[in-house]
N, C-alpha and C positions, 0 to 999 in steps of 0.2 A: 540665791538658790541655784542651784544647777545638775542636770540630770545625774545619779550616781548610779541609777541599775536597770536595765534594759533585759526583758525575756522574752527571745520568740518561740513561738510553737507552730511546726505543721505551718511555716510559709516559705512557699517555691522551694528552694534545695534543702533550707533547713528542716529538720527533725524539730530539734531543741536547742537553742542558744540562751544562753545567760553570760553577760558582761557586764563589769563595771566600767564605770566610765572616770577621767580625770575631770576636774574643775576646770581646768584650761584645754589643752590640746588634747586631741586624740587619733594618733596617727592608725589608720585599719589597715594592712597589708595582708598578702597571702597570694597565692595560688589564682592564675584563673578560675571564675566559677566555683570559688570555696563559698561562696556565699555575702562580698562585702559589697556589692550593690546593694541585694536585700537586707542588710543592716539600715543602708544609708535611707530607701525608701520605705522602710519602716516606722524610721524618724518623719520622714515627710508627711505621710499617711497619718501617723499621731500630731504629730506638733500641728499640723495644719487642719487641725479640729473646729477651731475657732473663727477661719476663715468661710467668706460667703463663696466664693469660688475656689471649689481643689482640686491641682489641675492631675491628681494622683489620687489614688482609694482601690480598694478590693471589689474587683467588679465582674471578674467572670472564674471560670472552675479550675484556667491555668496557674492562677496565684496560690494555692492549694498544694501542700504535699502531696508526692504523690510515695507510697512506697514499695521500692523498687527493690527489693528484696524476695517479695510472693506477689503475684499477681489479684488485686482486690477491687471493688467495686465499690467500696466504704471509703467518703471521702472523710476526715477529720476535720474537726473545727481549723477555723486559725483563732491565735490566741496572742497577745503582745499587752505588758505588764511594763510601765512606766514608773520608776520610783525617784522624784526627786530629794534633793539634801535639804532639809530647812536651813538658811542662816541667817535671816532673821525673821524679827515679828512680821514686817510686809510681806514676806511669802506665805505665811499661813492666811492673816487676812483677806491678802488679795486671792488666794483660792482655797477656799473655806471646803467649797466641796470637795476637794482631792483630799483632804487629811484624814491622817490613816496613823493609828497609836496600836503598837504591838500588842498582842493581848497575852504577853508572856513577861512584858517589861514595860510598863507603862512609860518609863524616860527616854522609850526611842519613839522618837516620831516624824512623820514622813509627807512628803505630798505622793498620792499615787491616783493612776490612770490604767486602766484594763479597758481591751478589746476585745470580743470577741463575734467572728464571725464562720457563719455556717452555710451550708447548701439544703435547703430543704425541696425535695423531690418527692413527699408523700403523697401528694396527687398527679401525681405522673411528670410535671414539669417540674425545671429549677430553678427557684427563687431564691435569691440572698437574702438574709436575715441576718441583724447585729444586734450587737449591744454596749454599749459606750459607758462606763459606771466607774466615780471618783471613789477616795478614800474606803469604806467600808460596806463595797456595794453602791452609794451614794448615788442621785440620778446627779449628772454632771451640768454644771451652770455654766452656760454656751457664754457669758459674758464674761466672764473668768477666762474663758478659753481664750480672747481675743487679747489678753494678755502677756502670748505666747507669740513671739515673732522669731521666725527661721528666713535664711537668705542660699538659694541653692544652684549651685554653678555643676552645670550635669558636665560628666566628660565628652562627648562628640556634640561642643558647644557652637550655636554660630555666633560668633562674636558679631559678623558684622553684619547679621538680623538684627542682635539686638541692641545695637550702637547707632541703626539706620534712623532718621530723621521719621515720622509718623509711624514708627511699626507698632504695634499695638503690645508688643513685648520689650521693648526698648526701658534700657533702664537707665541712663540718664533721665528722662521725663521720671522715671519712679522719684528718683534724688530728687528733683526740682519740687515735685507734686508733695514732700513732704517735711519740705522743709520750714522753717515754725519763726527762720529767723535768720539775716544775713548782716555782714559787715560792709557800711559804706564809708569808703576815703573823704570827708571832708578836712579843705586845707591842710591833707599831711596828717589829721586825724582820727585810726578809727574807730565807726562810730556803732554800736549795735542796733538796727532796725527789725520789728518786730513785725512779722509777715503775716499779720490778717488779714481778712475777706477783703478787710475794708482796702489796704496794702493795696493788695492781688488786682484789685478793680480797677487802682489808681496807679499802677504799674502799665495795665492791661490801655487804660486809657490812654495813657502817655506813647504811647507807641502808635494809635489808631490816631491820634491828632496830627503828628508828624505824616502819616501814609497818606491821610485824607485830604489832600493837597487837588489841585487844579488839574496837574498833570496827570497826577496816578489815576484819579478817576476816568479821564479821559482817556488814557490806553487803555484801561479796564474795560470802558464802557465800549470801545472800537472794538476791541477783541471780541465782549460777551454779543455786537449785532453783528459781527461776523455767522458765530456758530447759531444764532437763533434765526437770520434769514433762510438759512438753510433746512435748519429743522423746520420750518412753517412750509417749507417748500417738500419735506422730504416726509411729514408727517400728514395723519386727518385732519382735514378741516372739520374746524369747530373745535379741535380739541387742544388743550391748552399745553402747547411745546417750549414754551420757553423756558431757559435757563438763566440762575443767576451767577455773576461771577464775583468772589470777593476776595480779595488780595490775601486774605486774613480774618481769623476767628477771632474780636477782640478781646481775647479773655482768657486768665492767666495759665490756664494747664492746656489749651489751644495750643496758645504762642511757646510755650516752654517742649510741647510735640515737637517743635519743628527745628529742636536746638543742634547745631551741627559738631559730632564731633571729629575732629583734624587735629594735624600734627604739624607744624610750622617747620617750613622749610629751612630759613634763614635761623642763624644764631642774631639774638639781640644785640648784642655788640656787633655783629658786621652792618645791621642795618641804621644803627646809631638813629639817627632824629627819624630817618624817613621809614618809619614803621607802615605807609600805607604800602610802600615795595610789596612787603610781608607774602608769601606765599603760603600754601596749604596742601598738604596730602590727604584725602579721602580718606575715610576706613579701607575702601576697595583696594588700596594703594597699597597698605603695609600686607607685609607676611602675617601668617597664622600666629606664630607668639607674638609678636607683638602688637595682636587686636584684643589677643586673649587677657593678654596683661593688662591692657585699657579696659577692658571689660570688667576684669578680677578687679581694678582700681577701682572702676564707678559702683559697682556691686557694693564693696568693701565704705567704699563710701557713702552710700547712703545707710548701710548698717550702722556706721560709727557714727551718722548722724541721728538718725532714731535712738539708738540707746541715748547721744548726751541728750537729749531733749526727752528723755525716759517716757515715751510715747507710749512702750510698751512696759512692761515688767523683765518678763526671760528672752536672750537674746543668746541665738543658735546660728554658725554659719556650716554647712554642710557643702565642700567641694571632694567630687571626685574626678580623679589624675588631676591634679593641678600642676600636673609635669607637663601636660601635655602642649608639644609645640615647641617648648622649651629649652636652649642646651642646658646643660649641668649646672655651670654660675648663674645663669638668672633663676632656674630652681633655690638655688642658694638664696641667692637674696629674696627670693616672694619667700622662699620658708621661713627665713629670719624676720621678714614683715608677720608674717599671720602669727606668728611666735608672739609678734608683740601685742597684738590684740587681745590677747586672754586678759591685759590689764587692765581693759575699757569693762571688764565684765562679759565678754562674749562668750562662749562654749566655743569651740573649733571642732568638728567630725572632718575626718581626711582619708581618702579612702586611696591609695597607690600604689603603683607600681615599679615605683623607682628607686636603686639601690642611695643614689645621691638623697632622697630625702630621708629613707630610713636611716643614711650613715652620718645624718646633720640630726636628727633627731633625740631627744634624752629617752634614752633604755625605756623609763616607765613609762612613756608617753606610747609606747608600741603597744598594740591588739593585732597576735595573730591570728587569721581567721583561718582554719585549716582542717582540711579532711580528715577525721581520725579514723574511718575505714571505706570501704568504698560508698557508703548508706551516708554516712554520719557526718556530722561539723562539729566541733568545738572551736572556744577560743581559749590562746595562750597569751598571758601577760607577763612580763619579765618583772613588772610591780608587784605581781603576786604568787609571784613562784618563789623558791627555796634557795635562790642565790642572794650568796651572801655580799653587803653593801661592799667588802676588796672584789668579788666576783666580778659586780657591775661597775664598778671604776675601771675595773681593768678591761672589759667590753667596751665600755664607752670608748678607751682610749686606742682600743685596735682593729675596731670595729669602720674598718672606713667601705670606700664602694664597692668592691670585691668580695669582701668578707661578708658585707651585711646583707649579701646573694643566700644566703644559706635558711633567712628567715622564707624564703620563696620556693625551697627548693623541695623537691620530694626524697633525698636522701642526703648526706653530706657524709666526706669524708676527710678527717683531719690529718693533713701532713706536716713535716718538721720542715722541710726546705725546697727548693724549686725543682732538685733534680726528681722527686716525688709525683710535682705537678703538672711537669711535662710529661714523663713516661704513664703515671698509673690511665688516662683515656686511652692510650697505646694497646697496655696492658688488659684493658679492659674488651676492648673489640677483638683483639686476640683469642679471648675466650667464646667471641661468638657476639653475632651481632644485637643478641639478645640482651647482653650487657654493658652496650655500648651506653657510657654514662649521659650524653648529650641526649640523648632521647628517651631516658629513664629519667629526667629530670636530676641528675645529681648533682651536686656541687661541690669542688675538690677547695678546700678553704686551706693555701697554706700560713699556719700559722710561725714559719719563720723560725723555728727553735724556741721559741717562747712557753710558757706557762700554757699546759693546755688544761686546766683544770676547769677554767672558766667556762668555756667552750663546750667540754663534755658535761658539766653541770644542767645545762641546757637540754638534756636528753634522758636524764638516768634519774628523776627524781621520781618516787615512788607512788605520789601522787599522781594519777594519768593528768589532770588539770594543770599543774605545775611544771609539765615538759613539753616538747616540744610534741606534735603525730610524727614527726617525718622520723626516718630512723640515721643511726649515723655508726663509723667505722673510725677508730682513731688508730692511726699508724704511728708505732716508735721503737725506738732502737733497744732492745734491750741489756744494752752495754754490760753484757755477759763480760767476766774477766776483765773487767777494767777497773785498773788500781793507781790512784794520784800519791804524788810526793807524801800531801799531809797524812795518807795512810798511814805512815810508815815512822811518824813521829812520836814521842813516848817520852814520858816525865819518868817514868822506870828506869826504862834504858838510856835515861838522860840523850834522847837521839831531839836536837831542838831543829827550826827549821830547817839552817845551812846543813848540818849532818842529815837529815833526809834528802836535802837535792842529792847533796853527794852519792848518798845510796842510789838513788833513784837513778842517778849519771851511770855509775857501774852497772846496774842488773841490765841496763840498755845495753849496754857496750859487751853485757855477757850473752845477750838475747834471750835473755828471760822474759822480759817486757819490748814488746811492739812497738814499730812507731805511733800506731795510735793507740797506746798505751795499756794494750792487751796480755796479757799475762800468758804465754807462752810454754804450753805441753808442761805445767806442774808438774812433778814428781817428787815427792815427800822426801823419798830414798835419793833424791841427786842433791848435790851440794849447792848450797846458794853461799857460800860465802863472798867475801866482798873484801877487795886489798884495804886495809886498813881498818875493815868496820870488821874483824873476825869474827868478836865476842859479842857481835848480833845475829849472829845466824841464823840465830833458832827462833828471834823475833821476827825475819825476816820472811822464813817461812811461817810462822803462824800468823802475819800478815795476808799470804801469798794462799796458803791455805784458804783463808777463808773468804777471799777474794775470788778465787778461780773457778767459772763454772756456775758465782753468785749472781743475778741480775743485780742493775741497780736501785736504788733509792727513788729512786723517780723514775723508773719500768714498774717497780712495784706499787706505786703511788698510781701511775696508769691502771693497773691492772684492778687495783681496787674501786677504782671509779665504774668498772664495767657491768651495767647491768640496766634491766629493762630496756631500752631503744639505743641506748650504747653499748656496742663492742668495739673491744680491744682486740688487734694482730702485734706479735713483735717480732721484729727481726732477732734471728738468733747472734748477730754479729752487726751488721750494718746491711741498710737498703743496697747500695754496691756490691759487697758480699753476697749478701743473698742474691743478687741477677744472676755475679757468674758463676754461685756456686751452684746454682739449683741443676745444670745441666753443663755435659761436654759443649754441644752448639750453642749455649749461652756465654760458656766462658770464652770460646772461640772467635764469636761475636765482639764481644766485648773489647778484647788484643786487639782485634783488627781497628775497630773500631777508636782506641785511645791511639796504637801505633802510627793511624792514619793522623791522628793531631802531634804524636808527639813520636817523632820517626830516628830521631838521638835517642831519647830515655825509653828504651825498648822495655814492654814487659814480655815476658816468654810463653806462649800459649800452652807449649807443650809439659809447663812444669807442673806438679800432679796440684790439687784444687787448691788446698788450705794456703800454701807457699807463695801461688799465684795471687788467690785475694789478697792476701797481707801486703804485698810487695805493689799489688793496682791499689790497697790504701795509702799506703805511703807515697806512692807517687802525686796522687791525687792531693793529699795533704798539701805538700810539699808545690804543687804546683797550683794548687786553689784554682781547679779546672771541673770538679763535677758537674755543676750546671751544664757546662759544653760539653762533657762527657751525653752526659740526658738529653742534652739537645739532639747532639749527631746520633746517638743512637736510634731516639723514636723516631728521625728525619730516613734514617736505613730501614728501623721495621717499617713504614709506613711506604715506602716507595718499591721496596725488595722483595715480591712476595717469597721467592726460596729464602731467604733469611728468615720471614715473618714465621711461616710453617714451621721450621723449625722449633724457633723460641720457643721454651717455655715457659709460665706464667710461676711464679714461685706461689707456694700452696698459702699462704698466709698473706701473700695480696689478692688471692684467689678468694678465699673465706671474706678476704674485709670488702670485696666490690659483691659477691653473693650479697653479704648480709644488708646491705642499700639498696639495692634490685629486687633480692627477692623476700626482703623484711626475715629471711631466717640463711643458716648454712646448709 
């Protein structure tokens, strides 16, 4: 069995939540304060029904919606709806009370658990009042419950509270205290030994034989009439001050308090035979991740041992940030560990904040938890939304730490290349500080020239549940007037590929066509013919015709994509073009600004707009220097306030940073 539907109502920030859950992992990400705490103690609060002490439950009026929309004095129930999967006959048996049969279909059937709690104030004061009830209303059978084990690592964890020798939260003593059975080396042999009372006593004993020596008692006993002449002296007479002292509790979950855990100095090989060398670092000794990681180890450990020893039934491990303390690669590998626990039978809940494990994680295993207005939480699933299986291959495959910012982000906008990613925050503070994308939460995702279909699918699905809340702005060219060789190929006009380069060589050379392969002031009425290709003329122009002035194939593929929480801006020429054409002191900007890199291959500021960008793309081509272009320039807006003033924003990167900001134009 394992948990597949979870519904809150009216608890701390949430309104309303409903999720499904995976059999194995379930990574929770989002937003600070979107709500994945209270998912994660949610789980606690339920799953730990069973338990005689919990050290979590609904207990005063702050756990309670409150709604912050009108001001009201009516608190709301809370309410939380636990649906597990059947798969097999054991999990109905073993909880009989939770079963729950559709009454629309009798072949679905379910294990389920509802809560409900209130504040009842009809006599002037507040009392809690619940109610706990399986399958169909059912009263719920508390020994059933005890068949439900969860393992829970909070994020601001002290590893080395509960790693410390007698702390009363120490989970090594948990591991030892439950374990049913251990393996003993005889002769190179091992051997399995079965850990009962009877064990325990005779384990417990064998260690009180060896202390209970001559000697031991005697410092004992020196020590405890040290501290009792004193008390008799320091206390009432008549009344009974003495104390006892004892090396040791002889008895198995005593001795197993007091087990130390360290980390051995020396490698084995350098200390070869004389192992008594052997030295030890404390807990107190190591840094923060790596107590955390000894902790997450011993936790993990005693979970993997209760399940093989099926002590329990359902097995739940709930960590949140398990990044924390961490760099990047050892996040990697504890993720690729917990990954593998779903094959012990475990549940995994994971609640984080770090792009490294959403960009290690599979697509479906994600649950965003996100704001979808200033009141409200939903959650988004990339399992159950409307992208299609090439959609999420191709996410999985370009989705690394960078890009996977955007599931965190409160806007995103998607770029084609870096010159993009550098300028547009430039461009955006320029408009006012109002828009500066760093503290609007936005995220500039560039996706490199690539396929953006993936990416904007994530936002524009008609279904509100199936997209994303956060809204997003996709940036592309839309390669207005641009025409390739194979345009111009024809089984007609028998023109096969070599005769189109040909073509394609001349109309250059006549400057019809651009260097960046722009078609160049049409005119129906001007001759396009071609030395040698005469008797194509009129194909050349009805090529040329229907090319100029047309966007492309993939601007209009863009553009189709746009709607609900996606929009689309396009450049009417190229992002470059557009900077210096949008203005004189842009374009003026710009001269100086290439001239300064490149003071041979002059561009001319003063030649009139169209002339001038055509001749900064070809150079630019030609020297494969935009990046550095974008660099030095946003390195001059940023330092130069007369330059900055200036500038203008071009109206169509203005619109796509608006539409992230302010959710409209």
């Amino acid at each position: 069995m394992y948990l597949k539907r979870l519904l809150i109502k009216r608890f701390r920030s949430i309104y309303e939540l409903e999720t499904h859950f995976n059999k194995g992992v379930n990574i929770i990400i989002g937003e600070n304060n979107a709500g994945k705490s209270a998912v994660i103690d949610t789980l606690r609060i339920c799953l730990s029904l069973g338990r005689q002490w919990r050290d979590i439950g609904i207990r005063n009026p702050e756990d309670f919606y409150v709604e912050r929309s009108a001001v009201s004095d009516v608190t709301e129930p809370i309410e939380f709806q636990l649906e597990f999967a059947i798969e097999s006959a054991d999990d109905s048996s073993f909880f009989h009370s939770l079963l729950w049969q559709d009454p629309d279909d009798a072949s679905k059937i379910a294990l389920r658990l509802s809560f409900r709690y209130e504040i009842d104030d009809s006599l002037g004061n507040s009392k809690m009042k619940w109610n706990i009830t399986g399958g169909h209303n059912n009263p719920v059978n508390m020994m059933e419950m005890q068949q439900i084990y969860y393992s829970y690592l909070e994020p601001l964890r002290n590893a080395v509270q509960e790693l410390r020798p007698y702390s009363n939260s120490n989970k090594v003593t948990s591991l030892f205290k439950d374990l049913t059975e251990y393996e003993k080396q005889s002769d190179g042999t091992p051997t399995k030994i079965r850990l009962t009372k009877e064990k325990k006593a005779e384990l417990a004993g064998a260690i009180e034989t060896v202390l209970q020596n001559d000697d031991w008692t005697g410092l004992i006993g020196t020590g405890q009439n040290f501290i009792n002449t004193h008390l008799e002296n320091a206390d009432i007479k008549r009344r009974e001050s003495k104390i006892h002292l004892k090396l040791l509790e002889y008895k198995y979950d005593s001795i197993v308090r007091g087990l130390l855990t360290r980390k051995q100095v020396y490698a084995t090989d350098i200390l070869g035979a004389d192992v008594h060398l052997q030295k030890f670092f404390d807990v107190e000794q190591n840094g923060l991740g790596e107590n955390n990681i000894i902790l997450a180890a011993t936790v993990l450990g005693d979970l993997s041992s209760r399940r093989a020893q099926k002590i329990e039934h359902y097995y739940a491990l709930l960590i949140e940030e398990p990044e924390a303390h961490l760099h990047p690669q050892r996040q990697n590998t504890f993720f690729n560990y917990l990954n593998s626990l779903q094959s012990l039978g475990i549940q995994i809940f994971i609640t984080s904040h770090s792009p490294t494990i959403t960009a290690k994680s599979d697509l479906d295993n994600l649950l965003i938890i996100q704001k979808c207005d200033q009141y409200k939480t939903s959650v988004f699933t990339p399992r159950s939304s409307a992208l299609s299986p090439k959609n999420k291959s191709y996410l999985e495959k370009f989705l690394d730490v960078t890009k996977s910012q955007l599931f965190f982000a409160n806007g995103v906008i998607l770029v084609e290349g870096i010159s993009e990613a550098l300028l547009l925050p430039v461009m955006a503070r320029r408009m006012g500080e109002e828009y500066d994308l760093d503290k609007n939460g936005i995220e500039i995702v560039n996706i490199n020239g690539v396929a953006f279909e993936a990416f904007a699918n994530l936002f524009n699905d008609d279904e509100p549940t199936k997209r994303l809340a956060s809204y997003c702005s996709l940036i592309t060219d839309d390669d207005q007037s641009i025409v390739k060789e194979g345009d111009l190929r024809s089984e007609t006009e028998s023109i096969d590929k070599n005769t189109a380069t040909a073509i394609f060589a001349q109309l250059k050379i006549a400057g019809h066509i651009d260097p960046t392969n722009r078609i160049v002031d049409f005119d129906s009425s001007k001759s396009y013919s071609v030395t040698g290709f005469e008797t194509h003329e009129a194909h050349i122009k009805t090529v040329l015709a229907a090319k100029a002035g047309a966007i492309s194939a993939r601007a209009a593929k863009a553009l189709g994509l746009k709607k609900h929480h996606l929009h689309v801006e396009l450049a009417k020429n190229t992002f470059e073009y557009e900077l210096a054409a949008t203005a004189e002191a842009n374009k003026a900007t710009i001269a100086a600004v290439y001239n300064d890199m490149h003071s041979a291959n002059y561009v001319d500021p003063s030649a009139a707009t169209d002339p001038f960008c055509r001749d900064l793309l070809k150079k630019l081509k030609s020297n494969k220097d935009k990046s550095e272009l974008a660099e030095s320039l946003a390195y001059l807006l940023e330092t130069d306030p007369a330059v900055n003033a200036a500038f203008i924003v071009p109206t169509y990167l203005q619109n796509a940073i608006r539409w992230v900001v302010n959710k409209s134009l």
